[in-house]
LOLO-984326 format. One line per 4 residues: number of its first residue (from 0); their letters; for each residue y, z, x of C-alpha. Coordinates in steps of 0.2 Angstrom, whole numbers. Layout:
NUM) A) Y:Z:X | ...
//
This chain:
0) XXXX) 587:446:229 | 576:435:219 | 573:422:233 | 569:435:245
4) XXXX) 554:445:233 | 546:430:229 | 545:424:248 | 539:442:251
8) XXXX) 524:439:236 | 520:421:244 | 515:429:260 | 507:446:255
12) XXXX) 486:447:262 | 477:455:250 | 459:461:254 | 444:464:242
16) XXXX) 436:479:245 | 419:470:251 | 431:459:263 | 440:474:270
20) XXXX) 423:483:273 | 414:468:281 | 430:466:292 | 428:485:297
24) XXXX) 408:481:301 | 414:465:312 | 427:476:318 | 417:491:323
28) XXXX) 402:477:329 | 415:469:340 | 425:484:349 | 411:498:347
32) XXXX) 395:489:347 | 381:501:349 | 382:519:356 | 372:535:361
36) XXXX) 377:549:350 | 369:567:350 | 370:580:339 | 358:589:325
40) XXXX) 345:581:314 | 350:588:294 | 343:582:276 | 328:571:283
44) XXXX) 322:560:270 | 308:548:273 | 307:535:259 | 293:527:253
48) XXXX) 295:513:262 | 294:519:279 | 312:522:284 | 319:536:288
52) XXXX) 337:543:282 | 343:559:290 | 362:565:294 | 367:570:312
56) XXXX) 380:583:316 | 390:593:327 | 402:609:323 | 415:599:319
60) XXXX) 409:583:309 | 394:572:303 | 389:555:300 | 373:546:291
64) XXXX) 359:537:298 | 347:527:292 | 332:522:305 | 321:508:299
68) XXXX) 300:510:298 | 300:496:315 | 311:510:323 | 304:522:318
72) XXXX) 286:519:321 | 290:518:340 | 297:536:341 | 283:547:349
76) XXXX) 285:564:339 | 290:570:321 | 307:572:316 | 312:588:308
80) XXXX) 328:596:302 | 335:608:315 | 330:597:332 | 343:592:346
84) XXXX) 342:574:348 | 351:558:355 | 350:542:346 | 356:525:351
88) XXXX) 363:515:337 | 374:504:329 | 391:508:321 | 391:501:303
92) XXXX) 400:502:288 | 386:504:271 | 398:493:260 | 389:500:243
96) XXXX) 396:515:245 | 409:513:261 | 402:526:270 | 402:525:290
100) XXXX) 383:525:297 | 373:523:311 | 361:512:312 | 348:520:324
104) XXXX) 335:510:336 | 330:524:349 | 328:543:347 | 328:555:362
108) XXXX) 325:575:360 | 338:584:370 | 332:598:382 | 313:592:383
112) XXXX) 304:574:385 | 299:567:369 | 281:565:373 | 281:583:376
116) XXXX) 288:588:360 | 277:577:351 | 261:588:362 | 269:603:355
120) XXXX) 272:596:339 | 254:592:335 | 246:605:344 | 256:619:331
124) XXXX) 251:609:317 | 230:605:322 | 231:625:327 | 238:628:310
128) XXXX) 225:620:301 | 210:630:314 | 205:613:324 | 206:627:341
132) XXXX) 197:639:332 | 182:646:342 | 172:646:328 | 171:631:323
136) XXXX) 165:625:342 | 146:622:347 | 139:625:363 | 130:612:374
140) XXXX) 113:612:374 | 106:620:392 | 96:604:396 | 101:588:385
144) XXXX) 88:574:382 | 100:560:383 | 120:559:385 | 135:550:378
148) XXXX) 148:546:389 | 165:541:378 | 176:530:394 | 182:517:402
152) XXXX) 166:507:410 | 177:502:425 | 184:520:431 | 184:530:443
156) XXXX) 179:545:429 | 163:534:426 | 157:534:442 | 161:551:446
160) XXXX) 151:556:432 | 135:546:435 | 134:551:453 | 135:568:449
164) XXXX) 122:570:435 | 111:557:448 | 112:572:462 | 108:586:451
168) XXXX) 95:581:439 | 91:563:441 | 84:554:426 | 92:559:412
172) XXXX) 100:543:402 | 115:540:399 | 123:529:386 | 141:524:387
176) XXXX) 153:520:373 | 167:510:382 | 185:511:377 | 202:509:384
180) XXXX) 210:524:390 | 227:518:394 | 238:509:383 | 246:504:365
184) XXXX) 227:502:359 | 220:515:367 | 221:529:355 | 212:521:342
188) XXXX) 200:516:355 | 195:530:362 | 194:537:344 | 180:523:340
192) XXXX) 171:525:353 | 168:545:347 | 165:539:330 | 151:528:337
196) XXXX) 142:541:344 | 141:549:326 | 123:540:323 | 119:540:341
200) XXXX) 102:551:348 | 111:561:360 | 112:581:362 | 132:581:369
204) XXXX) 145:569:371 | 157:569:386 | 174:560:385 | 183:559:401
208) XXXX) 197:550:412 | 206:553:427 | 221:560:431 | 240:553:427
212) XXXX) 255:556:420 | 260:563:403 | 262:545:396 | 245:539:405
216) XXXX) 236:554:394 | 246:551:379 | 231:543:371 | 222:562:373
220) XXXX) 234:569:366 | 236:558:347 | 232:565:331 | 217:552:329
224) XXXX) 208:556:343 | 209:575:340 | 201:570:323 | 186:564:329
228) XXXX) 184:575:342 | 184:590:329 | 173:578:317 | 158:571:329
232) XXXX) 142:581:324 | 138:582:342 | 144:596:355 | 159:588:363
236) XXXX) 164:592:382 | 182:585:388 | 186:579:405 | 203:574:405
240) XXXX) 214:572:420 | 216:586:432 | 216:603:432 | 233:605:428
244) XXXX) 234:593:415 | 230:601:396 | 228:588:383 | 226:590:365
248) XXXX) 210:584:367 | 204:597:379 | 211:610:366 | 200:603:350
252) XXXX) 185:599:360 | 169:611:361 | 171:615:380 | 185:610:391
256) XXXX) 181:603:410 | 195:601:422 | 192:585:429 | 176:573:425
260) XXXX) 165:578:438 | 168:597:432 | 161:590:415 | 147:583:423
264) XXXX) 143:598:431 | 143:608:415 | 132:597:405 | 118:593:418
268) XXXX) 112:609:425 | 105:608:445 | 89:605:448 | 86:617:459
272) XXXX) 92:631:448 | 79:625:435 | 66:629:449 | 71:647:450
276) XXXX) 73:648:433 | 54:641:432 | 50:654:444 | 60:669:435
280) XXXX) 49:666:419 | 35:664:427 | 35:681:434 | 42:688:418
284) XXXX) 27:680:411 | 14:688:424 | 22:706:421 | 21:704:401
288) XXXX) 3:697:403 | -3:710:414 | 6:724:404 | -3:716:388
292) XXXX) -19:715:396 | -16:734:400 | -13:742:384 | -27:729:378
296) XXXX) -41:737:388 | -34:755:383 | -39:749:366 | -54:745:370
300) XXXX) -57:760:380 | -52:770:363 | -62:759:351 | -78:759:361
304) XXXX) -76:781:364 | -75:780:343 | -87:769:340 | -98:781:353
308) XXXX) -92:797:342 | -99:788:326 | -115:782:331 | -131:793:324
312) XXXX) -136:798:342 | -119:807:345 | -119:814:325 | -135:820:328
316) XXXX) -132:831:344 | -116:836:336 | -126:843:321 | -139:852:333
320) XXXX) -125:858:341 | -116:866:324 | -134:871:320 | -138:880:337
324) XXXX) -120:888:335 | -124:895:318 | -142:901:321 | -135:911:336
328) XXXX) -123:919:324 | -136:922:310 | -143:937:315 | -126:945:321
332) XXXX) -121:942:305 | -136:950:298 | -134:965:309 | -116:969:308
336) XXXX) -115:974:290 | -128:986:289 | -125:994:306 | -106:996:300
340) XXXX) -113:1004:283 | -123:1015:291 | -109:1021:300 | -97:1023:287
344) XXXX) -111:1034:278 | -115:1045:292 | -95:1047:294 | -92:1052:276
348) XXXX) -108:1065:278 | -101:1071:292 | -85:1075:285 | -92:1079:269
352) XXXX) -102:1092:277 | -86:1100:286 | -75:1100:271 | -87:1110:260
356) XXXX) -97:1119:272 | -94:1134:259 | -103:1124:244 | -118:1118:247
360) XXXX) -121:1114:232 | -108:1105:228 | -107:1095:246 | -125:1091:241
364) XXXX) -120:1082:226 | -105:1071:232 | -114:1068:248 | -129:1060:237
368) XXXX) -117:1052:226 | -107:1043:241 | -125:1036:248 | -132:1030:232
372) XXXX) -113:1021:231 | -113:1015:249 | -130:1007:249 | -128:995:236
376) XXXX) -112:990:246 | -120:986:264 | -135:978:254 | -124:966:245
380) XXXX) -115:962:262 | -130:958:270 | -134:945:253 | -120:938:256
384) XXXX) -121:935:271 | -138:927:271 | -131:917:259 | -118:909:268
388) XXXX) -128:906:284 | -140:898:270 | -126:888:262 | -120:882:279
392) XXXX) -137:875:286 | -138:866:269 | -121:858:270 | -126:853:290
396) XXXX) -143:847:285 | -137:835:272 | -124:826:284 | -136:827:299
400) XXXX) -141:809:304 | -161:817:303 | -160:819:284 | -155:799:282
404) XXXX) -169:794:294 | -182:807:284 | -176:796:269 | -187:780:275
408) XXXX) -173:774:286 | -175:772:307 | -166:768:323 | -169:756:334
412) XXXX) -166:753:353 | -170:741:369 | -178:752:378 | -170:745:396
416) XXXX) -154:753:392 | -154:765:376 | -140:753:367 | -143:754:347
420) XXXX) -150:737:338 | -139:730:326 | -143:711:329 | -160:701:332
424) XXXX) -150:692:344 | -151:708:356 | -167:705:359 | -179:695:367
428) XXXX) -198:693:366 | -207:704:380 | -191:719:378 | -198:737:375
432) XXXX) -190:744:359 | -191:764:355 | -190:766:335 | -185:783:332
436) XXXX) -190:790:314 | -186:805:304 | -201:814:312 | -206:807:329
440) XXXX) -203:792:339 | -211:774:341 | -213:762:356 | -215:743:354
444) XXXX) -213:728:361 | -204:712:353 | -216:696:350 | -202:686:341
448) XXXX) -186:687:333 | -178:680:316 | -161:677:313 | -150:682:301
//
């Protein structure tokens, strides 16, 4: 029995635990090797070092993985807890804690195309934060001074652009900032060369390329590009592709084109619209003019008839006019009082002399009383009368024209057309000149003048 333990004991293999884990990690590197896995990303944690340490599950299990910052910086969208992907990655053994792992290279979204994912990724996220937001966007000028023009410098977009701004409105400069469009690089490129045009002295800035495929545009469709667009303090028109094709960069800009030319178009307006445009505000122009000049002469019309109204030859027929009036009604006024007096007083006799036909006497006396009482009355009509008339031609002769000229004062005018003096400068020697006074009229004729 003893014999036989102790052979047992000499030939017992006993394993560390470091050397049975590294055997499982030869193990698992030799007969699995590296394998594509799918299931769903949970507890994502990005370190401060770059890498990226998320598990990956299904309903009936899990296992860690850990996807280093080289790995990771060549997946094109965001990972986030919930998402469907498929990794390819090594099977190892994390021998500080003997947990099983994936080490992961590649990482695929399942259902949709990574770069697609990583369009709608970005797009909820610069739409969050109002980089869409109609607002915020400018409007290209109608006729820009001088262009900037954000592309490749060997393209076809290049070309299509400068012929069509050439057959439209030739002349206007155009200054390109040349980038790649295609490529690692061209991302940070194409965000450059819109940076460059911050300084520049142009009134809008076109960036534009030419149709292809989602991976073709992917650099219109970065985060870094999309930042400059929504930064550059110019107007900013995007000409990306073809009509079909929507880029990030289309969405943040100021104005979307569906293809190059289309942006062209936009930003240099045809010539010969400009001509009827001319034309249009030329006409406009002539109406206003003539409807200026229209209610200007009415003006004039209504200045000139007030100025007439206020001048001493107009105030003075006026006054004889008043004055005429009120001599006309002077003597009515004197007549009516007394006549309607008298006519009272012969009523009341008459029916005084009815009523007491039977007392002479007594009808005597009241009939004397009433005409002793009534003829005071008509004689104070007829006063009053007169005064008023007299208190009216006062007030008219005070403002008639005659009493300022009877004061010293005098009115001048050229006797060739009756107009009124006011200057020396409407005069010239030889010209007949009728000086009217406050009592009479005098003819001369000018032998010089003095100004002022």
């Amino acid at each position: 029995m003893t014999s036989s333990a102790n052979a047992g004991e000499r030939t017992r293999r006993v394993f560390t635990v470091s050397e049975l884990l590294a055997g499982l990690a030869s193990l698992l590197d030799d007969q699995v090797g590296r394998v594509w896995t799918s299931g769903e990303i949970s507890n994502l944690h990005r370190a401060r070092s770059g890498h990226t340490y998320f598990s990956l599950k299904d309903d009936l299990g899990q296992i860690r993985c850990a996807m280093f910052r080289s790995a990771g910086a060549r997946v094109p969208f965001e990972l986030e807890d919930g998402l469907e992907v498929e990794v390819y990655a090594e099977v190892s053994i994390y021998a500080a804690r003997g947990d099983l792992q994936l080490i992961v290279r590649t990482v695929e979204p399942r259902g949709t195309g990574a770069l697609q994912l990583a369009f709608e990724q970005l797009r909820r996220r610069l739409e969050a934060e109002g980089l869409f937001d109609a607002q915020r966007k400018q409007t290209p000028p109608t006729l820009p001074r001088r262009i900037g023009l954000v592309t490749s410098p060997t393209s076809a977009a290049v070309r299509d652009v400068l012929e069509v701004t050439a057959r439209r409105l030739p002349g206007v400069p155009i200054l390109i900032s040349p980038t790649q469009v295609q490529g690692a690089a061209a991302a940070n490129e194409v965000a450059g060369a819109i940076e460059a045009m911050r300084d520049q002295d142009v009134d809008v800035v076109l960036v534009v390329r030419g149709g292809g495929s989602l991976e073709d545009l992917q650099a219109f469709n970065s985060e870094v590009v999309a930042r400059a667009i929504a930064a550059c303090p110019h107007p900013v028109i995007s000409g990306v592709g073809h009509e079909v094709d929507v880029t990030i960069a289309d969405l943040v800009a100021d104005v979307r084109a569906p293809t190059p030319s289309a942006a062209a178009e936009l930003v240099v307006p045809h010539r010969d619209e400009l001509r009827s445009d001319v034309a249009r505000g030329a006409r406009h122009l002539a109406m206003a003019m003539g409807t200026l000049a229209e209610r200007l002469q009415a003006r004039l019309h209504r200045e000139s008839d007030a100025l007439r109204a206020l001048s001493p030859a107009t105030r003075l027929a006026t006054q004889r006019t008043r004055l005429s009036a009120a001599a006309r009604a002077l003597p009515q006024a004197f007549g009516r009082h007394p006549a309607r007096a008298e006519e009272r007083l012969r009523g009341a006799a008459l029916a005084l002399g009815h009523a007491l036909a039977g007392h002479p006497r007594r009808a005597r006396s009241r009939l004397e009383l009433a005409a002793r009482a009534l003829a005071p009355a008509a004689s104070r009509g007829a006063e009053r009368a007169g005064a008023r008339v007299g208190s009216l031609v006062a007030r008219l002769d005070a403002l008639s024209p005659l009493a300022v000229l009877g004061r010293g004062y005098a009115v001048a005018r050229v006797e060739r057309d009756g107009h009124i003096l006011r200057r020396a400068s409407d005069v010239e020697v030889g010209d007949g000149v009728r000086v009217q006074l406050g009592e009479g009229e005098i003819r001369a004729t000018v032998t010089g003048t003095e100004p002022g």
